[in-house]
LOPAZA-606909 format. One line per 8 residues: number of its first residue (from 1); their letters; for each residue x, y, z of C-alpha. Coordinates in nm, 4 decimals. Example, Ala and Ser with C-alpha at 12.3 -4.5 7.8 and 13.67 -1.06 7.14 Angstrom:
1 = as = 1.2300/-0.4500/0.7800 | 1.3670/-0.1060/0.7140
***
This chain:
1 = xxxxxxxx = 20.5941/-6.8290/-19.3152 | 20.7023/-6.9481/-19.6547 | 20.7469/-7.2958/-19.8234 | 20.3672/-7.4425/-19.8363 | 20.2635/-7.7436/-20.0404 | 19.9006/-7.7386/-20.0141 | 19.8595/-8.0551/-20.1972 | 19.8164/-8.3713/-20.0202
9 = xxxxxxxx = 20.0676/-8.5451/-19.7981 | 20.1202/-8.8953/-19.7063 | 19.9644/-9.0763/-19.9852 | 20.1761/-9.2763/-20.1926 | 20.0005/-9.4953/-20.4489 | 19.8340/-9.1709/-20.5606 | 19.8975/-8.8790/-20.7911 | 19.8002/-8.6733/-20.5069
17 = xxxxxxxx = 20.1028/-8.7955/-20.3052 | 20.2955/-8.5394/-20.5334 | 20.4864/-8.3070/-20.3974 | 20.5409/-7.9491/-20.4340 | 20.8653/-7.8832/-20.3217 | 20.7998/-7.6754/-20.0785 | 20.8958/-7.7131/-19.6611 | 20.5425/-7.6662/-19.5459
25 = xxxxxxxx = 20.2834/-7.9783/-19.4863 | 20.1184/-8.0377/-19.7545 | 19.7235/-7.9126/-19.8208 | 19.5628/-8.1728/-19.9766 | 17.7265/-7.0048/-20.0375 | 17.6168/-6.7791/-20.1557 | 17.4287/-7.0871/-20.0125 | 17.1838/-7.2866/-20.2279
33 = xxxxxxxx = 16.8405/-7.1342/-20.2714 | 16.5853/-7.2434/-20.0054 | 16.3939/-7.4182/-20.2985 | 16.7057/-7.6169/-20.3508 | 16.7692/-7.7156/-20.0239 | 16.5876/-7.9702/-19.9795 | 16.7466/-8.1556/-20.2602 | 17.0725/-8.0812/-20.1557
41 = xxxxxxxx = 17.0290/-8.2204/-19.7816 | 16.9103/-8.5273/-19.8600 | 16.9522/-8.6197/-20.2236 | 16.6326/-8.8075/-20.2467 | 16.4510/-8.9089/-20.5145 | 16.1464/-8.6670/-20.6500 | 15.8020/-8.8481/-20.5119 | 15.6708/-8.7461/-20.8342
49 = xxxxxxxx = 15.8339/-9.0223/-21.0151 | 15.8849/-9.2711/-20.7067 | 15.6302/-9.4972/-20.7285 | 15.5668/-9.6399/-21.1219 | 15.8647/-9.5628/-21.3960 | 15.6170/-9.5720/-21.6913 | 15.3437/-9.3303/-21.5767 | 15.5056/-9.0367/-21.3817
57 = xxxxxxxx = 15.8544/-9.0495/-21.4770 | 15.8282/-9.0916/-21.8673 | 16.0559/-9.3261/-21.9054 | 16.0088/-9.6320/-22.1224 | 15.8637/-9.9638/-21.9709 | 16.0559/-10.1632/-21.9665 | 16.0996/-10.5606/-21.9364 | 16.0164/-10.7110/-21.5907
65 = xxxxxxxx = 16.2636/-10.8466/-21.3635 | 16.1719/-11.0902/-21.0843 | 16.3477/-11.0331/-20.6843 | 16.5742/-11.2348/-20.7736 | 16.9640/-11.1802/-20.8648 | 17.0325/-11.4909/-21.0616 | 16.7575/-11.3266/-21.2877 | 16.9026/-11.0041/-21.3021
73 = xxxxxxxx = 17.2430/-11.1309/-21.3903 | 17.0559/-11.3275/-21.6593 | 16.8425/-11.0226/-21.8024 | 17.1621/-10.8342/-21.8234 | 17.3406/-11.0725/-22.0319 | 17.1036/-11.0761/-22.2315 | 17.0505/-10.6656/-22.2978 | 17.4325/-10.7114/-22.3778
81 = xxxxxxxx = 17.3769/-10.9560/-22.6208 | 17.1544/-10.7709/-22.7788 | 17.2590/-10.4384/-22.8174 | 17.1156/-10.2740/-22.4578 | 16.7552/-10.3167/-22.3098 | 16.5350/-10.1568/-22.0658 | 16.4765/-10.3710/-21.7207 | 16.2398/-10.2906/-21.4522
89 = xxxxxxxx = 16.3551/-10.4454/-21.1544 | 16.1234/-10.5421/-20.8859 | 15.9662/-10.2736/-20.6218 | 16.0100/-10.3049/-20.2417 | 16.3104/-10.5658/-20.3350 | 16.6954/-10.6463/-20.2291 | 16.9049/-10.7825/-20.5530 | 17.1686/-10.9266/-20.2835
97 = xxxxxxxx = 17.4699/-11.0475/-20.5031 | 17.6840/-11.3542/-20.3910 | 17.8761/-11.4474/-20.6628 | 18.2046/-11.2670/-20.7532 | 18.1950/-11.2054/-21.1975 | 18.5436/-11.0883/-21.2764 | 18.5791/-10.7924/-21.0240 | 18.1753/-10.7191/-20.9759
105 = xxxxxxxx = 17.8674/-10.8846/-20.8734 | 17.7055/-10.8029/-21.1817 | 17.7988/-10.8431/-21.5447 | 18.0249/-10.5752/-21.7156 | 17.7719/-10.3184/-21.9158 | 17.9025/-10.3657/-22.2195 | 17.5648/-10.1642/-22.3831 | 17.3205/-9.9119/-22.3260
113 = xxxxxxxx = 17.1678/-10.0593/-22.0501 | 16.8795/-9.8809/-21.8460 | 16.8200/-9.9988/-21.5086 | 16.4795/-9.9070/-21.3494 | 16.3780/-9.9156/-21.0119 | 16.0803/-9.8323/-20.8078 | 16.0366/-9.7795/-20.4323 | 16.2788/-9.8955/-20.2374
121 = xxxxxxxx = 16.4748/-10.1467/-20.4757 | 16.8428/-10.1979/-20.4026 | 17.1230/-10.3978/-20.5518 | 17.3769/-10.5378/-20.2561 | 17.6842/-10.7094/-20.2011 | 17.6058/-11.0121/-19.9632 | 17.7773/-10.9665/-19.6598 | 17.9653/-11.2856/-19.6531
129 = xxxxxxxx = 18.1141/-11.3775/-19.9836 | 18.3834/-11.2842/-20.1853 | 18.4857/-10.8705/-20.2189 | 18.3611/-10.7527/-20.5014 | 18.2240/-10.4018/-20.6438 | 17.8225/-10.3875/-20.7578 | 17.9027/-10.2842/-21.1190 | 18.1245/-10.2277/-21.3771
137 = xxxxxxxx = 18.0723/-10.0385/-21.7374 | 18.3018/-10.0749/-21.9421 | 18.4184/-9.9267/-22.2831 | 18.1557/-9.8541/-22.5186 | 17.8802/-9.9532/-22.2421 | 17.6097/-9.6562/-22.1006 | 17.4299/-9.7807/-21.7909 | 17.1292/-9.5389/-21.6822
145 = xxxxxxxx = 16.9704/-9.6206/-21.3138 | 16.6602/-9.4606/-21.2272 | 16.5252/-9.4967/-20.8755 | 16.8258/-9.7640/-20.7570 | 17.0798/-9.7796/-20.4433 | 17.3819/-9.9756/-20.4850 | 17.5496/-10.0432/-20.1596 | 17.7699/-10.3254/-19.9921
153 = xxxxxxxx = 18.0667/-10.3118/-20.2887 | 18.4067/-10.3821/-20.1501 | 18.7387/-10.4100/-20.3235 | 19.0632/-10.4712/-20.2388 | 19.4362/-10.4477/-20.3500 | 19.5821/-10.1596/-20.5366 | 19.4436/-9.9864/-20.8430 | 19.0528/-10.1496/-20.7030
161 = xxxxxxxx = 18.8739/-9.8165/-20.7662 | 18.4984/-9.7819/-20.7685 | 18.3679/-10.0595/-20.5264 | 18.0201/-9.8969/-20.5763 | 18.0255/-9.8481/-20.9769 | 18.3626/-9.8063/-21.1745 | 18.3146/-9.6535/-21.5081 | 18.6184/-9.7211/-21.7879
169 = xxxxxxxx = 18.7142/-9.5175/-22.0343 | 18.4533/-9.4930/-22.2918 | 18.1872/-9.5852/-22.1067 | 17.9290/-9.3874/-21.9617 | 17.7023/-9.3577/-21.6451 | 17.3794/-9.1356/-21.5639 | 17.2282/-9.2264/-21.2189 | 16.9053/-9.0812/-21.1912
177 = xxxxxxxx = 16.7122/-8.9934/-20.8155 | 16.9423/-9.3012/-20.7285 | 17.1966/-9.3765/-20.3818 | 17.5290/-9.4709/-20.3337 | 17.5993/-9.5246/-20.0335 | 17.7852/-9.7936/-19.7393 | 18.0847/-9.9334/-20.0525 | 18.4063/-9.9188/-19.9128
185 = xxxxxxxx = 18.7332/-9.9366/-20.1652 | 19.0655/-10.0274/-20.0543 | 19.1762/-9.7650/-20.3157 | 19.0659/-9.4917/-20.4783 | 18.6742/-9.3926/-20.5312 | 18.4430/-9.5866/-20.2386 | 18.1059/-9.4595/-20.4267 | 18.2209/-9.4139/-20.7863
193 = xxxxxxxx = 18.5482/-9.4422/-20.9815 | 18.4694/-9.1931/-21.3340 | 18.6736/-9.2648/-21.5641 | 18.4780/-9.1750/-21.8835 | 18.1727/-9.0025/-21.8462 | 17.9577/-8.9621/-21.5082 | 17.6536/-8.7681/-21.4354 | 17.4640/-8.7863/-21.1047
201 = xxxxxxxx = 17.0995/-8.5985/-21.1303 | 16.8997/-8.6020/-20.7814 | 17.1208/-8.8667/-20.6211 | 17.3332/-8.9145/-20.3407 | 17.7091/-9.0810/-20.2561 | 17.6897/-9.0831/-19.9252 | 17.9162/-9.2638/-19.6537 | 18.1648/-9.4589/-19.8821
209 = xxxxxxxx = 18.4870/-9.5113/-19.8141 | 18.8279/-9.5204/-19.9445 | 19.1550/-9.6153/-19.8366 | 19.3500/-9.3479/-20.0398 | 19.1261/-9.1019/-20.2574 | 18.7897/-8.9793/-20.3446 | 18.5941/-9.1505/-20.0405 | 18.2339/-9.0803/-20.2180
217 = xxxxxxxx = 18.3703/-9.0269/-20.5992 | 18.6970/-9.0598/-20.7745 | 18.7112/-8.8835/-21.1387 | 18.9680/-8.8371/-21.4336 | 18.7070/-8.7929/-21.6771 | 18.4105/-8.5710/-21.7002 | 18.1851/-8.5439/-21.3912 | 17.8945/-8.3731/-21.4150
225 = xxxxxxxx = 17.6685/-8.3507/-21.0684 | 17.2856/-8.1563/-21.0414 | 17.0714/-8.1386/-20.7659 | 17.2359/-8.4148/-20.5708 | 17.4447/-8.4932/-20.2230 | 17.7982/-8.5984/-20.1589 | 17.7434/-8.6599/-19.7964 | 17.9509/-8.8141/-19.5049
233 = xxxxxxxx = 18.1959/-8.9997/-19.6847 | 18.5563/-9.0434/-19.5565 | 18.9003/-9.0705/-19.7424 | 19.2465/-8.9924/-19.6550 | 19.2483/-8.7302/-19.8816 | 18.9679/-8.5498/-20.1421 | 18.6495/-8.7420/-19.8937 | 18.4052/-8.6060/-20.0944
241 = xxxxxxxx = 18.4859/-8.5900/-20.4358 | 18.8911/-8.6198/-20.5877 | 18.9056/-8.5146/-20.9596 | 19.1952/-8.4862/-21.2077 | 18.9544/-8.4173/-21.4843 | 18.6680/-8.2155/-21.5822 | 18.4112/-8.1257/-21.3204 | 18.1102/-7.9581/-21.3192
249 = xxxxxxxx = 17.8374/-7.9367/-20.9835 | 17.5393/-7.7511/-20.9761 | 17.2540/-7.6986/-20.6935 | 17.4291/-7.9240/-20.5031 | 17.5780/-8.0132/-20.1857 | 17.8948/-8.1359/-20.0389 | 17.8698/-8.1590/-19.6621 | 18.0095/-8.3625/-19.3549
257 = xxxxxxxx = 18.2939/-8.5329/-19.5508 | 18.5900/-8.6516/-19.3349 | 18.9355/-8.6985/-19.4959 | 19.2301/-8.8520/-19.2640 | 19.4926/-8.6044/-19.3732 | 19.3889/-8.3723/-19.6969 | 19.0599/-8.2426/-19.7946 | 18.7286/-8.2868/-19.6367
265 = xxxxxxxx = 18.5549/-8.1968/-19.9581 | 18.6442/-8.1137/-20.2950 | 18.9897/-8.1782/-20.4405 | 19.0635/-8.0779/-20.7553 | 19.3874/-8.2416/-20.8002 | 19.4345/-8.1405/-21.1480 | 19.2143/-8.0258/-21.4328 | 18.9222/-7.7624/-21.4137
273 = xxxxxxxx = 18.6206/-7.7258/-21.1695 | 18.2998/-7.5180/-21.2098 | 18.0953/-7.5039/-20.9004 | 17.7551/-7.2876/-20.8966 | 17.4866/-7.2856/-20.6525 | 17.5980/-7.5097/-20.4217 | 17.7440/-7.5422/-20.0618 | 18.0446/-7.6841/-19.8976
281 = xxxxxxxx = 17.9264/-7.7515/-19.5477 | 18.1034/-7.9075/-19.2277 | 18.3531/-8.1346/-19.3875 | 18.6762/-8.1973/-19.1766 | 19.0594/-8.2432/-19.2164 | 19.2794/-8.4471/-18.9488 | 19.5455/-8.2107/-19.1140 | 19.4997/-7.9624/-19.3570
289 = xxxxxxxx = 19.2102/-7.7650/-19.5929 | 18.8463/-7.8455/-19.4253 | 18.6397/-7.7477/-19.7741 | 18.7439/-7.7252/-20.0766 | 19.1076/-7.7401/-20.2542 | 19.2309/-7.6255/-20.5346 | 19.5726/-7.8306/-20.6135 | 19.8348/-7.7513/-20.8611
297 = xxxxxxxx = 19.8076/-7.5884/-21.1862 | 19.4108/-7.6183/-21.2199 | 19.1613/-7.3857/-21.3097 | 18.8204/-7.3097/-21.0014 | 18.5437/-7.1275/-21.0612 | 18.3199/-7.1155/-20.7509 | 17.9989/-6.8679/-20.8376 | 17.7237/-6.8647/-20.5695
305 = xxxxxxxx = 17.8454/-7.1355/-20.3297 | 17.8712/-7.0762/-19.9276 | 18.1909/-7.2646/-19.8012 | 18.1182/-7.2599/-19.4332 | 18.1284/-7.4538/-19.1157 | 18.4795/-7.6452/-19.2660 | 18.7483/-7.7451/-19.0645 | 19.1284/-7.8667/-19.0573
313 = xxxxxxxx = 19.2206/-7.9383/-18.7194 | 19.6048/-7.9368/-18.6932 | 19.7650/-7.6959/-18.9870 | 19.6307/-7.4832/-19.2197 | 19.2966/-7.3753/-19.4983 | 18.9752/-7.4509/-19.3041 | 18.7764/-7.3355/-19.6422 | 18.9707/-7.2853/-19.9095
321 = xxxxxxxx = 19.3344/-7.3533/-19.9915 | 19.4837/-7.2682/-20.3494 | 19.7599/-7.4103/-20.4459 | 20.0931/-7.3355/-20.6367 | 20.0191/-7.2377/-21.0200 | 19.6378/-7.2703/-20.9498 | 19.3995/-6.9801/-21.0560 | 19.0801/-6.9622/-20.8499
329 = xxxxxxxx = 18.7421/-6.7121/-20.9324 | 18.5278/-6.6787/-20.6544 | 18.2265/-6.4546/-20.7380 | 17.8651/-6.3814/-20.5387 | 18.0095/-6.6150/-20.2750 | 18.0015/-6.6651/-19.9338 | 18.3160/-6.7992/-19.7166 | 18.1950/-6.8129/-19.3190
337 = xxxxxxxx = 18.2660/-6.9957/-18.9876 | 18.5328/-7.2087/-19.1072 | 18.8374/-7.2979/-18.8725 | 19.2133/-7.3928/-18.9083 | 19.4353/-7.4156/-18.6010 | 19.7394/-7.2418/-18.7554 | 19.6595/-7.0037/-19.0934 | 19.4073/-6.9149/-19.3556
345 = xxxxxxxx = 19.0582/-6.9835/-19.1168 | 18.8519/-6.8992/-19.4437 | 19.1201/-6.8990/-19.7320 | 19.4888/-7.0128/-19.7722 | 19.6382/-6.8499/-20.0708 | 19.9753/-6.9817/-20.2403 | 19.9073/-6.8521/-20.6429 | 19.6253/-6.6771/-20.8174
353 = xxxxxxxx = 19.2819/-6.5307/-20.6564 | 19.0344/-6.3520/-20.7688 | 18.7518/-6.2373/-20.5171 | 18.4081/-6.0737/-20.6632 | 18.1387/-5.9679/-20.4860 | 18.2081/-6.2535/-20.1963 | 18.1946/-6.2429/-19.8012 | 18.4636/-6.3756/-19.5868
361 = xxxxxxxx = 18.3464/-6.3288/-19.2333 | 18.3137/-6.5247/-18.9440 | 18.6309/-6.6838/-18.9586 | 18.8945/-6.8316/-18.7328 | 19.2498/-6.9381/-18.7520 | 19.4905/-7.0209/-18.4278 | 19.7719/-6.8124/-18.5182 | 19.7653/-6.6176/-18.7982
369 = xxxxxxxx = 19.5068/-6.4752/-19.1020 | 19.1359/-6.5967/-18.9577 | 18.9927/-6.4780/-19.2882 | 19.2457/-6.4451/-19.5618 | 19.6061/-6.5940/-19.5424 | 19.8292/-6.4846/-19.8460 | 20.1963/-6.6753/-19.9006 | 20.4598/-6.4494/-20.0176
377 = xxxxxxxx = 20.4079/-6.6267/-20.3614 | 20.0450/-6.5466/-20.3468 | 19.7966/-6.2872/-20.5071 | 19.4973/-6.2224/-20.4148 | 19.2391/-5.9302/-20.5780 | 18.9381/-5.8254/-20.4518 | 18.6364/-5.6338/-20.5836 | 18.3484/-5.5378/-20.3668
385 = xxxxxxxx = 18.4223/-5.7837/-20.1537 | 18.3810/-5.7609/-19.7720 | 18.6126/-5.9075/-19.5033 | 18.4706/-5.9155/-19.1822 | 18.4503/-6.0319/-18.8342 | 18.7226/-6.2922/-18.8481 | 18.9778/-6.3716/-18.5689 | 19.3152/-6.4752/-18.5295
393 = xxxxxxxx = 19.4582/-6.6090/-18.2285 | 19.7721/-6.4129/-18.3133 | 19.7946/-6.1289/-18.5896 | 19.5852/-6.0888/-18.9171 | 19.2473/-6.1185/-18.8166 | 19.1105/-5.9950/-19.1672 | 19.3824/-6.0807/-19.4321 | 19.7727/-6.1566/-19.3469
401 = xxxxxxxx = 19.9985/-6.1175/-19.6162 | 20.3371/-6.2513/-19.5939 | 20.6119/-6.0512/-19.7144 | 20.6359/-6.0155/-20.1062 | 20.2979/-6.1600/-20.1483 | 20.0252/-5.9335/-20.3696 | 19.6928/-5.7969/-20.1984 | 19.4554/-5.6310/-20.4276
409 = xxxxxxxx = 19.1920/-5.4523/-20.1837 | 19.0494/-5.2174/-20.4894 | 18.8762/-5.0229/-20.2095 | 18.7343/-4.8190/-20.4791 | 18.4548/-5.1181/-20.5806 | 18.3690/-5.1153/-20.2554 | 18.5613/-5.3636/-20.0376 | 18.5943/-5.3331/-19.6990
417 = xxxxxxxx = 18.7988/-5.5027/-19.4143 | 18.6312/-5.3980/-19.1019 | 18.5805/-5.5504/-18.7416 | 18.8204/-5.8367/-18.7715 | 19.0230/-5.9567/-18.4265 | 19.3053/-5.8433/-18.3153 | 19.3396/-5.6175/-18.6396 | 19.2375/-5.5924/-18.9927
425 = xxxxxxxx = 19.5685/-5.6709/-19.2272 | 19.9067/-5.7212/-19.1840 | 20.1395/-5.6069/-19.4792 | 19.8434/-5.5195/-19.6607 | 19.8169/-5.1761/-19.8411 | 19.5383/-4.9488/-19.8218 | 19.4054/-5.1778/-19.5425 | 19.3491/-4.9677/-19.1822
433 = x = 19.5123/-5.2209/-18.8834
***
């Protein structure tokens, strides 16, 4: 078959709506090191610095803020005012916001603003009053939280982004062994809208929502994610994380994200993506790519990261679909159990990809390529790379090439394509059926 837009369908008030122009519906570990995992499954703050900010953690004391939310509002103004400030919000305590401050509960960070809390302090949305996101840093402002979940934010009306945090251009945002998690957008970006500069170190954005894009995190700046979570959020298309910026995750995990029609995972609508040591684990697709997506034009580079256990339930790329014009590296990788019910169970291919030392096995697709499906526009290379054990319910149980498209086995590295169901390759050279 021939004609495939693998980016996103359906989704109008977003740049992902775009279209490629082709017929088709449109698309849109190596796994982390034991000592990792645990940071990766839950995202949770380090005990060593839970329990007092000044002593364990390093960080600067800061000044005291009472359980109260009229008196954080009030110590925040006041760090603005002044040129930033250090506030230690109150352990064991619930910051529940009621009053809406043009768009957020909180004041706009207009500063360098650290925010530190302690165990189990949380800033909320009230459940009854007005919609409104937790925070908002603008332009020029640099908000740290240590040891913080922000969680009830809820926006409405187009071009709402962020009900969690939404970060302007200019501003800044480090979140530190911190949660987001339970902020539902009626936009783009449930956890996080980024559009400046986000980094997330030993956190978690976890079951947000959006009504378009980026159900935990929505970026168009630069992104940068370590040791933390991106868990169980939902979206109709890029759940986990939508970016048409810079992005750049490490030791981390993206896992059980659920989009409506495009992308369980990780979209990379446009822009670049570097993903090491990290895993892309059981996130879904109503329609079309399970893991990971690689949209149009942009540049992936995917080095020790399992994709696996990734599904899209009606059409096509349970792990990884690549889109026209895209190039994507994947090196020291693993691509296993994911599951499509048409083509491309592990990968969907449409432009430029480059396999290194990676393992595709375990596979499945409905009708056609249950490891590797290549479009007639597609190329795909492969050095000592191993393609095994995969099924298709019709032909191509290894790697299916369409007609015209480019397969690069370079059997002379040492890839093989062995034991796949009900044959190796189709229109593949140098490949035994």
């Amino acid at each position: 078959m021939t004609g495939l837009a693998l980016t996103t369908v359906g989704v109008a008030a977003t740049p992902a709506a775009a279209a490629v122009g082709r017929t088709r519906p449109a698309v849109a570990d190596r796994p982390a090191t034991d000592e990792h995992r645990g940071q990766l499954d839950g995202g949770k703050p380090n005990d060593q610095s839970r329990d007092d900010p000044g002593k364990k953690s390093g960080r600067s004391p800061g000044v005291p803020v009472p359980c109260d939310a009229d008196a954080l509002i009030a110590a925040i103004t006041l760090a603005n005012a002044r040129g930033g400030g250090v506030l230690d919000l109150a352990r064991n305590c619930t910051y529940l916001l009621t009053a809406n401050i043009d768009g957020a509960g909180l004041p706009a960070i207009t500063s360098p603003i650290t925010l530190n809390g302690s165990k189990s302090t949380t800033i909320e949305r009230a459940a009854a009053v007005d919609q409104f996101r937790i925070l908002n840093v603008n332009t020029g402002g640099d908000l740290t939280l240590n040891q913080l979940t922000i969680t009830g934010g809820q926006t409405t009306g187009a071009g709402t982004d962020g009900a969690g945090i939404s970060v302007d251009a200019g501003g800044a945002l480090t979140a530190n062994h911190s949660t987001i998690t339970r902020n539902i957008a009626s936009d783009a970006g449930g956890g996080i809208a980024n559009n400046g500069t986000t980094h997330l170190r030993s956190s978690k954005v976890s079951r947000n929502t959006a009504g378009s894009s980026g159900g935990g995190i929505i970026n168009s700046g630069l992104l940068n994610i370590s040791k933390s979570g991106i868990h169980a959020n939902t979206a109709l298309v890029g759940a986990g994380a939508t970016s048409t910026g810079t992005v750049l995750i490490e030791h981390s995990s993206i896992a059980k994200n659920r989009a409506q029609e495009s992308t369980g995972g990780l979209f990379v609508e446009s822009g670049t993506a570097t993903v090491t040591e990290s895993s892309v684990l059981g996130n879904s697709s109503t329609m079309v790519v399970g893991g990971i997506l690689a949209g149009l034009r942009t540049e992936v580079t995917l080095r020790s990261v399992t994709i696996a256990d990734n599904v899209s339930q009606t059409v096509i790329a349970g792990g990884l679909g690549v889109d026209d014009g895209a190039s994507v590296v994947v090196e020291d990788s693993v691509i296993k159990n994911n599951n499509t019910s048409v083509e491309g169970g592990g990968i969907y291919n449409t432009s430029d990809l480059v396999l290194r030392n990676t393992k595709v096995f375990g596979n499945q697709a409905g009708s056609q390529g249950g490891g590797i499906y290549n479009e007639d526009i597609g190329t795909v290379t492969l050095y000592t790379t191993t393609v095994a054990k995969n099924i298709a319910g019709a032909d191509g149980g290894g790697i299916y090439n369409e007609v015209g498209g480019t397969v690069n086995l370079n059997t002379t590295t040492g890839t093989v394509v062995v034991k796949n169901r009900p044959n190796n390759c189709v229109e593949v050279p140098g490949c035994a059926g």
